[in-house]
N, C-alpha and C positions, 0 to 999 in steps of 0.2 A: 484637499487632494482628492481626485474623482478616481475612484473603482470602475474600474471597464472589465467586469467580469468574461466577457469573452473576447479580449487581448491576452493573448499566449505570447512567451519569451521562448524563443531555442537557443541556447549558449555552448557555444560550441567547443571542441576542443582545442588544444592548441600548447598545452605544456604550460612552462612560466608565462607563454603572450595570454593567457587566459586571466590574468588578475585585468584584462582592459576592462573585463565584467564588470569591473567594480566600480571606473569609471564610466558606465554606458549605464548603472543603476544608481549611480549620482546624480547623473544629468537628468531621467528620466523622473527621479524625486526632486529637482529645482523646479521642474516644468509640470509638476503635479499629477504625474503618472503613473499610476501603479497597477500593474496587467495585476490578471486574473490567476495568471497561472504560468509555471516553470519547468521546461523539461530542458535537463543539462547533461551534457557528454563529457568526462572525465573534471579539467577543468571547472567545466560549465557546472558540473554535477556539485563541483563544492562550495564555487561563489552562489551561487542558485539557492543548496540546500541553507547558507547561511543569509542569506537575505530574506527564505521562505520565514527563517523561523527566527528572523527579526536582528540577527550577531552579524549584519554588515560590519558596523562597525570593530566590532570586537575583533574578525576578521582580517579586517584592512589594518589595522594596529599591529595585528601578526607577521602581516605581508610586507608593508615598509620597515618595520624593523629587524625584518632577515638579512645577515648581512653573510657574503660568503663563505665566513668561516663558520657559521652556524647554519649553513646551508650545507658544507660540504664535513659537519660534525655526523650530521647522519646517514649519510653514508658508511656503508659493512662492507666492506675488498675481501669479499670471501667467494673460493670459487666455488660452494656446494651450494651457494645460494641461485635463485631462481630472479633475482634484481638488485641493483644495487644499494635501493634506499630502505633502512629496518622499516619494517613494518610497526611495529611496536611505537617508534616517531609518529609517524602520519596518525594513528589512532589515538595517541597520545593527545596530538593538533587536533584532533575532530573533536574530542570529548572536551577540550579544554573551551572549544569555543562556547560551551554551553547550551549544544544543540541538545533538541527534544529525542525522546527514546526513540520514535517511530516515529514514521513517513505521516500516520494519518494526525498527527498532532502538530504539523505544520499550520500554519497561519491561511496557505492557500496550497491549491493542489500541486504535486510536485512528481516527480520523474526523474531515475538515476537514470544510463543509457551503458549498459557493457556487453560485454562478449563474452559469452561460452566458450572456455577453454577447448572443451571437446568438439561441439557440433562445429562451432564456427558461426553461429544464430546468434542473432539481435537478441537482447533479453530487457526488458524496464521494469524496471525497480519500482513499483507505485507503493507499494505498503509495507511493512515490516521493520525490523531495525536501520533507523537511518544511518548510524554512521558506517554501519558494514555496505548500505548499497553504496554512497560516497564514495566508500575506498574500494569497493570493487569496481566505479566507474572509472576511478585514476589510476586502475593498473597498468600504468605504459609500460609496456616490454622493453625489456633490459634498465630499465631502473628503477618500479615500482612491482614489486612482488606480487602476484597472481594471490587473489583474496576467493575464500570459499564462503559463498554464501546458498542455502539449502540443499547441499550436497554437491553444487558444481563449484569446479575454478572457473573465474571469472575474469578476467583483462579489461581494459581500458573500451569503453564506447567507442572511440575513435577509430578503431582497428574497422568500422562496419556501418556507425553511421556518426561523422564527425560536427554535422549539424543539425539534431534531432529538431524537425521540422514537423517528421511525421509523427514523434511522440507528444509534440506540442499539441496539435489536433487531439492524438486520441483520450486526451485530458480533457475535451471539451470547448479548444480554442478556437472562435469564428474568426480571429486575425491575428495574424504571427509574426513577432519582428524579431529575425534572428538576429543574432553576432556571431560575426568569423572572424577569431583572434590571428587569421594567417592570411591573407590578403598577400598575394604577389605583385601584382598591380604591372604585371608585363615585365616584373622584376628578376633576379638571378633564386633557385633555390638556398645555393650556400654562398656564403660568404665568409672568408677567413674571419676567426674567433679570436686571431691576433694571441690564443694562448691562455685566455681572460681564464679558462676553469682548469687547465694542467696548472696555473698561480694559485689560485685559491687553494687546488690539494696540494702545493708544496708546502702552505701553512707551518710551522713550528709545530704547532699542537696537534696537526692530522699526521707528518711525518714518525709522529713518536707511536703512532698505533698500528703504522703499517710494516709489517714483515720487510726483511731485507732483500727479499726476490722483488715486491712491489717497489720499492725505495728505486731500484736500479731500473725500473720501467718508466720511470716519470721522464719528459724532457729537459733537456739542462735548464736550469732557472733561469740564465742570459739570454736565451733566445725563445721563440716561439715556434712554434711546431713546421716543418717547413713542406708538410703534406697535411691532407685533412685528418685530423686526431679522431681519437675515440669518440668523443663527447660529437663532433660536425658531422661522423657517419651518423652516429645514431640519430640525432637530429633530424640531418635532412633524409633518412630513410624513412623516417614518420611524416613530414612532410609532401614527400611524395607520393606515399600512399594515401593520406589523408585526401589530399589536395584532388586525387583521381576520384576518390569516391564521393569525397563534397559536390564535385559538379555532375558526376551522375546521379545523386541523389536530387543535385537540388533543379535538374532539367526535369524530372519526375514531379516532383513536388514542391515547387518553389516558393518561401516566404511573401506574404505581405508588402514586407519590408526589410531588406537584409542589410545591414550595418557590415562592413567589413574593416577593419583594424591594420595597416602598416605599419606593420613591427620587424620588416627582414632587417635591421640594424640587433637583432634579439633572437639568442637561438633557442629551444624550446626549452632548456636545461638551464636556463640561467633567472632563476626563481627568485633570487634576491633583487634582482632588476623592476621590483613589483611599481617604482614611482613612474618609473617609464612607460608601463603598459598602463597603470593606471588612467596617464595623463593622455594617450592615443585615445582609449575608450572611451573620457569625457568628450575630447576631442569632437569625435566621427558623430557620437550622439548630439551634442551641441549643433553641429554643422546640418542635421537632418531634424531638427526641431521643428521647422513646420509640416512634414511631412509623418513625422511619430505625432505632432497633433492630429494632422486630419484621420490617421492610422486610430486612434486612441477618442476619436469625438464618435459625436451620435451614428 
C-alpha cells in the first residue's frame, strides 16, 4: 500500500450521512491509498479520528450494529438540557473504540474542526486529548450537547466550516480529496421522513422513561406526521446552513478532488442507517478510482 504523505482527506460533516467515510476509506484501502493526513468536521472528525489511529474497523462494527432502539436509548427528553443526546453515551462510544489519549499519538497527523460557542470562530483541534476534540467536533445543536474543551464551549464544525479543506492544508497537505456526505445534486432539501424516528421513540422500552407530558406529544402511532416533525426541521435547518457555507468555502478554497455522497433518501438523525451511507461512500470512491489514482501517484 503507497504513503503519499502529502495527500490530505477533508471529511466533512453531515450527521448519520457521515459514516459514507467509512465507505470512501474502504475503497481508498482496496486501491492502495492511504493519504498522509486527516482533517474532519463533526462526523468527519470521528470516522477520521478512528481510522488515524487504526479502530476503522472496530468502528464500522459499532455503526452497523445500531439499531433504532439503541439509537433512540440515548437519548435524555429533558428540558434543562442543552441537546438531546447524553453526553456521557457519545464518550462512552469514543473510549470504547479504543482510541489513543491524544491527538499527537495518532498514526498520522489529524484535525478536529468546531466552533466557539462564544466568538462564533473556527477552532482545530490538532493536539491534546482526542476524544474531547471528537466530541466537541460533533456537537450539533439541539442534539449533541455543547462539550468544553480549555475553557470554551465548543459545537459542531459544521456550524463554520462543513468541509475542512483549509485545515487539511494547514496539516501540511499538497493535495486534498474531500467528501461531502450531503450532496443535493439539484435535489429537494427535505423529504418526508414518513415518521421513521416519531416510530423508533414510540418504542416499549423508550415510552416507559418518558414523562406523561412527553407521552401525549408523540404522533399517534397509525399515522405519520402530517407536517414536518421535529426531527425534518432540525435536519434540514442544518442542511441549509451547512450547504450555504460548503459552497462558499469551497469557491474560496476548493479540493483536489471533492467526492460528493447522495444520501437525500437519509436525514441527518438517522444514525442507525450506518449500511446505507456506508454503501454510497464506497459507492462515489469506487466510481472516481482513476482519478484518486492520478490525485494519489507521483
Amino acid at each position: 500500500m503507497s504513503d503519499r504523505g502529502s495527500l490530505g482527506l477533508a471529511l466533512g460533516s453531515g450527521g448519520a450521512r457521515g459514516w459514507c467515510h467509512i465507505g470512501v476509506l474502504r475503497a481508498l484501502e482496496a486501491q492502495g491509498v492511504r493519504p498522509g493526513m486527516v482533517a474532519g468536521c463533526s462526523m468527519g472528525a470521528l470516522v477520521g479520528a478512528a481510522w488515524a489511529a487504526g479502530q476503522l474497523d472496530a468502528l464500522e462494527d459499532w455503526a452497523r450494529g445500531l439499531t433504532s432502539t439503541s439509537f433512540m436509548s440515548m437519548i435524555d427528553l429533558r428540558l434543562d438540557r442543552s441537546g438531546l443526546m447524553r453526553g456521557a453515551a457519545i464518550m462512552d462510544l469514543l473510549r470504547d473504540l479504543g482510541l489513543p489519549e491524544t491527538i499527537e499519538e495518532l498514526e498520522v497527523p489529524f484535525a478536529a474542526v468546531a466552533t466557539d460557542m462564544e466568538t462564533g470562530r473556527e477552532v482545530w483541534l490538532r493536539e491534546g486529548p482526542l476524544v474531547d476534540a471528537v466530541r466537541a467536533s460533533i456537537s450539533l445543536p439541539a442534539i449533541f450537547r455543547p462539550h468544553r474543551v480549555d475553557g470554551r464551549w465548543l459545537l459542531d464544525g459544521g456550524l463554520i466550516n462543513p468541509v475542512p479543506v483549509s485545515a487539511a492544508r494547514a496539516l501540511g497537505a499538497r493535495r486534498i480529496l474531500s467528501v461531502n456526505p450531503n450532496d443535493k445534486a439539484g435535489g429537494p432539501l427535505w423529504t418526508p421522513s414518513e415518521g421513521r424516528m416519531w416510530s423508533a421513540l414510540r418504542a416499549p422500552e423508550l415510552l416507559e422513561k418518558l414523562p406523561d407530558p412527553l407521552r401525549r406529544w408523540l404522533p399517534e402511532a397509525d399515522k405519520g406526521p402530517e407536517e414536518p416533525d421535529y426531527f425534518d426541521v432540525v435536519s434540514t435547518s442544518i442542511d441549509v446552513l451547512t450547504e450555504f457555507l460548503r459552497k462558499s468555502r469551497e469557491a474560496a478554497d476548493p479540493a483536489d478532488l471533492a467526492l460528493a455522497a447522495d444520501l437525500t433518501d437519509m436525514s441527518t438523525l438517522e444514525f442507525y442507517r450506518a449500511g446505507h451511507a456506508i454503501s454510497e461512500g464506497n459507492r462515489i470512491a469506487r466510481a472516481a478510482r482513476d482519478r484518486i489514482a492520478e490525485l494519489a501517484g507521483p
